[in-house]
N, C-alpha and C positions, 0 to 999 in steps of 0.2 A: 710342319709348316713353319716357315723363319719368318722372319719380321719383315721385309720387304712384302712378303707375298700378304699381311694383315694388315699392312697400310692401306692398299685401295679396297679392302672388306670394311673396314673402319668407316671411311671416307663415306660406301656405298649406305653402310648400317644406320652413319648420321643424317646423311639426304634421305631415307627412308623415312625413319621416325621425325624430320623435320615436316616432310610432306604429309606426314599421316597427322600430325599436330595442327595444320594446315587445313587438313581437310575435316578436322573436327568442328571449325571456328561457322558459326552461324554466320547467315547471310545479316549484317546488321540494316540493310535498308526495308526488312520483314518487320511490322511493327509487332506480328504475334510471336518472334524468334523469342527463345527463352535460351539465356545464356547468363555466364556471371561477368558484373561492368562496375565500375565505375565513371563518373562523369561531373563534370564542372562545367557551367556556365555563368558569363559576362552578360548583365542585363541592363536594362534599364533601372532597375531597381535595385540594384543589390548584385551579390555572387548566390547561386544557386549550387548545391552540392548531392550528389544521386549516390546510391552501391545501390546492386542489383545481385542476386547468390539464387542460385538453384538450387534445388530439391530434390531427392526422389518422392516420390506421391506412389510406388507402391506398384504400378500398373507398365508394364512395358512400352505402350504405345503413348503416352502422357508423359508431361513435360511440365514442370512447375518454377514458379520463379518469386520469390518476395523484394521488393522494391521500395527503397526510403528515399525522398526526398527532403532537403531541407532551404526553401526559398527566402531570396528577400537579406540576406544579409550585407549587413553596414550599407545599408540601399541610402543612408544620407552623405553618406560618405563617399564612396565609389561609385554610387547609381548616377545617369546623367538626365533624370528628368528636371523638368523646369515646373516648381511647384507652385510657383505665383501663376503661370499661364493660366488664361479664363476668358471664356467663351461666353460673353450677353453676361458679365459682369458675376461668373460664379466660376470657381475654381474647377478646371477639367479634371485634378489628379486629387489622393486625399493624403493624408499625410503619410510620407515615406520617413524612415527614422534608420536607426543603427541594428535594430532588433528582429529577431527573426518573422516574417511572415508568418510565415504557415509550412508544417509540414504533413508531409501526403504518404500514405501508406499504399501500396496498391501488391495486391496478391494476384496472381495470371497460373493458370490451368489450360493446357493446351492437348487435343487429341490430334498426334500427329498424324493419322491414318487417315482422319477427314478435315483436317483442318479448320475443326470446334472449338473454342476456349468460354475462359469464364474468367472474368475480372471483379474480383472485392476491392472497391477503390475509397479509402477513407482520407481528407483533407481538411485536416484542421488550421484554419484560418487566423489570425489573432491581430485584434483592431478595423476590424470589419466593420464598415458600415451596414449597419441593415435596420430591418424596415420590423418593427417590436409595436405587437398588440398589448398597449395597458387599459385595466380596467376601464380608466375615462375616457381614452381615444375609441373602447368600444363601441361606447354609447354616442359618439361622434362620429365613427367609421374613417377616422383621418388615422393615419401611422403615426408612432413618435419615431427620431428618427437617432439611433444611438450607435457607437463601438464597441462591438460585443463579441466575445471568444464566438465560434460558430463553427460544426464540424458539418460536414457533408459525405455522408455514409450510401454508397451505391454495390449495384451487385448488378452486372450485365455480361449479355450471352454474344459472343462476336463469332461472325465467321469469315473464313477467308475462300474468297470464287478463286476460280483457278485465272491463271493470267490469258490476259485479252491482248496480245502483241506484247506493248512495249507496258498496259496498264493492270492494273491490278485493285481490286476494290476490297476491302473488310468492313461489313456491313455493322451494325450491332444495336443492340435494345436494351435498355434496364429500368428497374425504380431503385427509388431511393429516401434515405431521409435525412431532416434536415433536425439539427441542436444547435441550441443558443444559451449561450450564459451572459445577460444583460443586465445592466444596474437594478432596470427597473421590475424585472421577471423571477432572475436568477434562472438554473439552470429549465428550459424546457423543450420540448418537441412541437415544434410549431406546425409542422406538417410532414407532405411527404410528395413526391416530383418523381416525375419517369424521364425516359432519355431514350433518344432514336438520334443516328449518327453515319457516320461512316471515316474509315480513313482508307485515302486512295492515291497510289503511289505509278507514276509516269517513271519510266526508266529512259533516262536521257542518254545515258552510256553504262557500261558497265561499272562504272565509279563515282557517277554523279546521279540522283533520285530528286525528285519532286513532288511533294505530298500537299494534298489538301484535302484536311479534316471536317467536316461541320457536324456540328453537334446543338438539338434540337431539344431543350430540356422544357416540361410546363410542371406546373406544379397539378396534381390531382386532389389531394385530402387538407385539411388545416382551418384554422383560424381563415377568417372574413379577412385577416390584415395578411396573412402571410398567402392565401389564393390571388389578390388581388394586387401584392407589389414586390414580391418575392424575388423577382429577376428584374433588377435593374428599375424596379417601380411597374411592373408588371406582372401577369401571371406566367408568360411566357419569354424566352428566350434565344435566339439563334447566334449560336459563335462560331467563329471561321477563328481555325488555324491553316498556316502555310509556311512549309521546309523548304530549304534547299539544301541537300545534303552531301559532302564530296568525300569516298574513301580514300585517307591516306595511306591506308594498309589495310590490308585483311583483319587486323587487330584495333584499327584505331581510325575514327571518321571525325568529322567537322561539321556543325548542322547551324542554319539560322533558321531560327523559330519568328514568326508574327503572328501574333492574338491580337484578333477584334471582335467586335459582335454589334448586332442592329442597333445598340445604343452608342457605341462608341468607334470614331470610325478606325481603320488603318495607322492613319499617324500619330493618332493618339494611345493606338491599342500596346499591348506588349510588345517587346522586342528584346531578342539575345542573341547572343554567341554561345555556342555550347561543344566542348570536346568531350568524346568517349572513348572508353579502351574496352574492350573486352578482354578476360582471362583464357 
């Protein structure tokens, strides 16, 4: 065989393994896809920074993923919220600074046979305001109200329905618990909160997704103070998230994120810009 004749073998052997490289890459508008990513987002607050790395977990048909987040930084800096704004004479936002939020741990198990998962989703918070039962306020029944490190430890079961035309729903269920490390407590378990939700995704084109999240959290167990004002100064809570998602490539999307919930509305809620890559 001469060398003319392993030039268009060459040619053919690289468009193969391109195309099979190609056809590995996860669908990234699947919110249950497990794949390795990275990801940066422009927010209101800050720059938000993700990696995302897969696993084997042992099992053929299962898919596993670990997920780090890290929110919120230089959010005085680069963030565009406007901190004075105040609605009836009381500040809408709490203080945004140079230092990091909160970052979130999330673990994902996926049966890709029936399209099962399970999510360990851990988010440690820092400068939280929340709502801390002390001893005096017990005998009062009123909350003090302080900034306090606070993690939020859940464990929930999602499933994905098969797709309904152009839509597609991932239901999902879980409990959780809730820690605080506050002046006046130090560290405790103040209660513990379930969660009912969904994420559900409209395929607008093959390159462009639309997703909206609600997610329905109350608290079940705890403290008098932490049953009664736990979410936003109550027991319960509903939060709407909503995407608009555009693939620039099979490797790399563009997504804007809006978070609100019944206490606070749309234009006050979060807001980002967020790029990902997948490997």
């Amino acid at each position: 065989m001469n060398a003319l004749t392993l030039i268009p073998f060459a040619l053919f052997s690289g468009a193969v393994l391109a195309e099979q490289k190609t056809e590995d890459l996860k669908d990234m508008s699947d919110p249950m896809a497990i794949y390795t990513q990275v990801g940066m987002g422009v927010t209101d607050k800050g720059l938000n920074f993700k990696a995302g790395k897969t696993y084997e977990t042992g099992q053929d048909n299962r898919g596993g993923m670990n997920l780090v987040e890290i929110k919120g930084v230089a959010g005085d800096t680069l963030g565009w919220r406007d901190q004075n704004e105040q609605v009836d004479g009381k500040p809408i936002y709490g203080g945004v600074d140079d230092s990091v939020d909160s970052i979130r741990f999330r673990n994902f198990e996926v049966n890709l046979a029936n399209g099962r998962g399970t999510q360990l989703d851990i988010n440690v918070a820092f400068g939280r305001t929340s709502y801390v039962q002390t001893v005096e306020n017990a005998m009062q029944g009123d909350p003090t109200i302080e900034k306090t490190t606070a993690a939020d430890i859940s464990y929930s079961f999602m499933q994905a329905f098969p797709k309904w035309g152009k839509f597609q729903f991932f239901p999902l269920a879980g409990v959780g618990v809730n820690i605080e490390n506050s002046a006046s407590n130090g560290f405790e378990f103040p209660g513990m909160f379930g969660l009912v939700g969904m994420y559900s995704k409209l395929a607008i084109t093959d390159d462009i997704w639309l997703m909206y999240n609600p997610m329905w959290v109350t608290t079940l167990v705890g403290s008098d103070i932490y049953k009664d004002y736990q979410f936003g100064g109550d027991s319960n809570l509903l939060a709407h998230e909503v995407s608009l998602s555009y693939k620039i490539s099979p490797r790399t999307s563009v997504r804007y994120f809006g978070n609100w919930n019944d206490k606070v509305d749309y234009a006050h809620g979060d807001h980002r810009i967020e790029f990902n890559y997948q490997f």
